[in-house]
C-alpha positions as CSV (number, residue, x, y, z in Angstrom):
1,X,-12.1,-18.5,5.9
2,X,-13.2,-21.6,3.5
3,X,-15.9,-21.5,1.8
4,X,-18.3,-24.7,1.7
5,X,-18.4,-26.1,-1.5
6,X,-21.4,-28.3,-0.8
7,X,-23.3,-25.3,0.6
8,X,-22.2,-23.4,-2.6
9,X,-23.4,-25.8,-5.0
10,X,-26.1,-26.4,-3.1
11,X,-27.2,-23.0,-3.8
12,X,-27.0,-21.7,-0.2
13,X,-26.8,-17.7,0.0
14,X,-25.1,-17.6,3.0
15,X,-22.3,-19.4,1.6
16,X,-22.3,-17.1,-2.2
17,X,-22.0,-14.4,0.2
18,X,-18.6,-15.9,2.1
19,X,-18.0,-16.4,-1.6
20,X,-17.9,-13.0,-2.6
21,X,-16.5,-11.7,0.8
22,X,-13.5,-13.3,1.0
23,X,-12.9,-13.2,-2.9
24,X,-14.0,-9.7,-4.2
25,X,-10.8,-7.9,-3.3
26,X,-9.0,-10.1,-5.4
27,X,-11.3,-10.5,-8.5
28,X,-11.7,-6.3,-8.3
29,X,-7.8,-5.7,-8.0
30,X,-7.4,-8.1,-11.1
31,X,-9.9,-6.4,-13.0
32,X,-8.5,-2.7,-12.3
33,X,-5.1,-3.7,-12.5
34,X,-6.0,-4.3,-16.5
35,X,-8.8,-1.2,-16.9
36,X,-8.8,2.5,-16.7
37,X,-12.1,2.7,-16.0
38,X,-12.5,1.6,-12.2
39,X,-16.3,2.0,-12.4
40,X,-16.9,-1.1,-15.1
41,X,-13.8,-2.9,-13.4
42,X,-16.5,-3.3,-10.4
43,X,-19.4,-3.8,-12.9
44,X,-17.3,-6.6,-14.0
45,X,-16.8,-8.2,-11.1
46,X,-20.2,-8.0,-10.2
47,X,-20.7,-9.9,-13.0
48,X,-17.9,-12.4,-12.4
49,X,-19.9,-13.4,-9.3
50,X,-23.3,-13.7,-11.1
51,X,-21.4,-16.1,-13.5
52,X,-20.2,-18.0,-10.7
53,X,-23.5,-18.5,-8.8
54,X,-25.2,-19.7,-11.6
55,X,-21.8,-22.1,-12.7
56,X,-20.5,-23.0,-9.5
57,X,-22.5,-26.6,-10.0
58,X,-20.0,-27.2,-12.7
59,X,-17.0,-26.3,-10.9
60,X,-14.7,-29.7,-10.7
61,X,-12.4,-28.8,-7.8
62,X,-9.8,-29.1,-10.0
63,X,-8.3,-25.5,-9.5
64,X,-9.2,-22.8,-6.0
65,X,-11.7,-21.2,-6.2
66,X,-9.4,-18.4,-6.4
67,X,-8.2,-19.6,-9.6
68,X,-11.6,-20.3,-11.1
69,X,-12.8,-17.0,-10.3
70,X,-10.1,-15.0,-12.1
71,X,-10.7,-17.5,-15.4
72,X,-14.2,-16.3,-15.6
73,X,-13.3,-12.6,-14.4
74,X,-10.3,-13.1,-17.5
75,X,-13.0,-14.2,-20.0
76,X,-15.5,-11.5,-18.4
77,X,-12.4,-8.8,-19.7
78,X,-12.1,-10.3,-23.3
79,X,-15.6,-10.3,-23.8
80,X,-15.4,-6.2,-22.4
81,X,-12.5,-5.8,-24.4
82,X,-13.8,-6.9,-27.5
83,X,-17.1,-5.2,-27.3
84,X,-15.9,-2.0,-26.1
85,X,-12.2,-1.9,-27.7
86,X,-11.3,-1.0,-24.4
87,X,-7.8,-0.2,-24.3
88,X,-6.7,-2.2,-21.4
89,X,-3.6,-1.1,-18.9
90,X,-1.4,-3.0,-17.1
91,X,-1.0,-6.5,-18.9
92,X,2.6,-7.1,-17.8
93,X,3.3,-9.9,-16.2
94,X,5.5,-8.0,-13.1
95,X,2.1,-5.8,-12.5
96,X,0.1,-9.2,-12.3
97,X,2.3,-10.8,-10.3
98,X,2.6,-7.8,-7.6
99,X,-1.6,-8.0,-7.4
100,X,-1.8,-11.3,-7.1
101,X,0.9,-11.7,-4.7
102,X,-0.8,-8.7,-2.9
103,X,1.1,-5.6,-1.4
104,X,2.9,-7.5,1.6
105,X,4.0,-10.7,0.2
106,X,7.8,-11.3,-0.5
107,X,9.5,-11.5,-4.0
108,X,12.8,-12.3,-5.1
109,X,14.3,-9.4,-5.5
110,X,16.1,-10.7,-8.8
111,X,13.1,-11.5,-10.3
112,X,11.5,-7.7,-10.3
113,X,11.9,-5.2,-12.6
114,X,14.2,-2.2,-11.5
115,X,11.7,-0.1,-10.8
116,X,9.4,-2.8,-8.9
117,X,12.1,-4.0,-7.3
118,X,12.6,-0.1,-6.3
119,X,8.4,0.4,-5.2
120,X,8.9,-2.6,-3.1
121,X,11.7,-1.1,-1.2
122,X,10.2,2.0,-0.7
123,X,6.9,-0.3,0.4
124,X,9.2,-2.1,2.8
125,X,9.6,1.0,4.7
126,X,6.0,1.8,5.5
127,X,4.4,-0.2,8.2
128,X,1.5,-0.1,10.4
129,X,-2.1,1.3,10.0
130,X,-0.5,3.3,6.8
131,X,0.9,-0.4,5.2
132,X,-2.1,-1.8,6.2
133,X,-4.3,0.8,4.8
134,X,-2.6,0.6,1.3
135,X,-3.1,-3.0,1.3
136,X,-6.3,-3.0,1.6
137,X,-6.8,-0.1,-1.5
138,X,-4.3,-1.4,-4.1
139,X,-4.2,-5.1,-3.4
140,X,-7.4,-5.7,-2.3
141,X,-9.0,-3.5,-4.1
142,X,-10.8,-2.0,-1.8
143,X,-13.1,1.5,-2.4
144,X,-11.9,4.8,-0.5
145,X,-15.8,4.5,0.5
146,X,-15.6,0.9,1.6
147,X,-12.2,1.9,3.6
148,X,-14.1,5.3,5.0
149,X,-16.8,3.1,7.1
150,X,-14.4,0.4,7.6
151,X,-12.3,2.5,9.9
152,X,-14.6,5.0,10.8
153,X,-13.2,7.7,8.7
154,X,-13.8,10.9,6.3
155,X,-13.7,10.1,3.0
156,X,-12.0,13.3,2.2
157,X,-9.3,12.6,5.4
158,X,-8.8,9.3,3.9
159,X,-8.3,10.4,0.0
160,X,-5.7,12.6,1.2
161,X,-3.8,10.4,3.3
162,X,-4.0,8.0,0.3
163,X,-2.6,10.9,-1.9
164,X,-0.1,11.7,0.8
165,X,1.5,7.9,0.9
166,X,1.2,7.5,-3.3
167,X,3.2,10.8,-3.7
168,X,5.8,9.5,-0.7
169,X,5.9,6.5,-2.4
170,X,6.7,7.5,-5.5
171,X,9.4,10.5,-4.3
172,X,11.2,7.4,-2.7
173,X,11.2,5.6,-5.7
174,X,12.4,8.7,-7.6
175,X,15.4,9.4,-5.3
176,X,16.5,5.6,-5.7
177,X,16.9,5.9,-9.0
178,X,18.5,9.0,-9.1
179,X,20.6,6.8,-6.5
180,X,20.3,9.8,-3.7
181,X,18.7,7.2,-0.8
182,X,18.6,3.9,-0.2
């Protein structure tokens, strides 16, 4: 879905809240990818979208919005960094380039690090509501809560099953490099 620009600037709500629909995954799955602590990764993002309402007038077009979101989410994490001396996680450029490409979008395999290269694989082999379900959590960034009412389940049911694919995932990955599947 696009998002109006002139109903953004204009200060519409409506259109802030398309805004921060269709871009929250994102600026939350960039955030966590770089924090341990989930909990202020969503504080910053709130925040990320307060910066943006009150900026978007100054927004050029020059970039997405996509793009311009994650610069003030970026400079959001410095200024957390460097008040907190947060130690952050995740800064490689493989890890960034597997959240923002999202879970189900195509690398060259040359490109990824052996053991990407490997969890992409063992991804490959998952489809259906269990793919779709993982997408949703690690590239959209999505809460176990959020995914609960989404599809109308238990949030316990739902942690497990979440448990259940990240241990498959990673015994898949294991036996690859202990070359015993393919």
């Amino acid at each position: 879905m696009e998002v109006d620009l002139k109903r953004l600037r204009s200060g519409d709500l409506d259109a802030f809240e398309e805004l921060v629909r269709s871009h929250e995954g994102a600026v939350r799955a960039f955030l966590r990818s770089r924090l341990r602590d989930w909990a202020s990764a969503d504080d910053l993002a709130q925040d990320v979208f307060v910066t943006a309402f009150q900026k978007i007038r100054s927004f050029r077009g020059d970039s997405t919005l996509a793009t311009w979101l994650r610069g003030i989410a970026m400079n959001h994490l410095r200024n957390f960094v460097r008040k907190r001396r947060e130690e952050c996680i995740g800064g490689s450029e493989e890890l960034q380039a597997f959240v923002d490409g999202g879970v189900d979008s195509g690398f060259a395999a040359a490109a990824e690090p052996d053991t990407l290269h490997l969890l992409r694989e063992c991804l490959e082999r998952i489809d259906g509501p269990a793919r779709r379900l993982l997408h949703e959590r690690y590239a959209e960034g999505r809460t176990v809560r959020e995914l609960a009412e989404k599809h109308d389940r238990g949030y316990s049911a739902l942690t497990m099953q979440l448990h259940r694919l990240r241990e498959a995932m990673a015994e898949c990955v294991r036996l690859k490099i202990e070359g015993g599947a393919s």
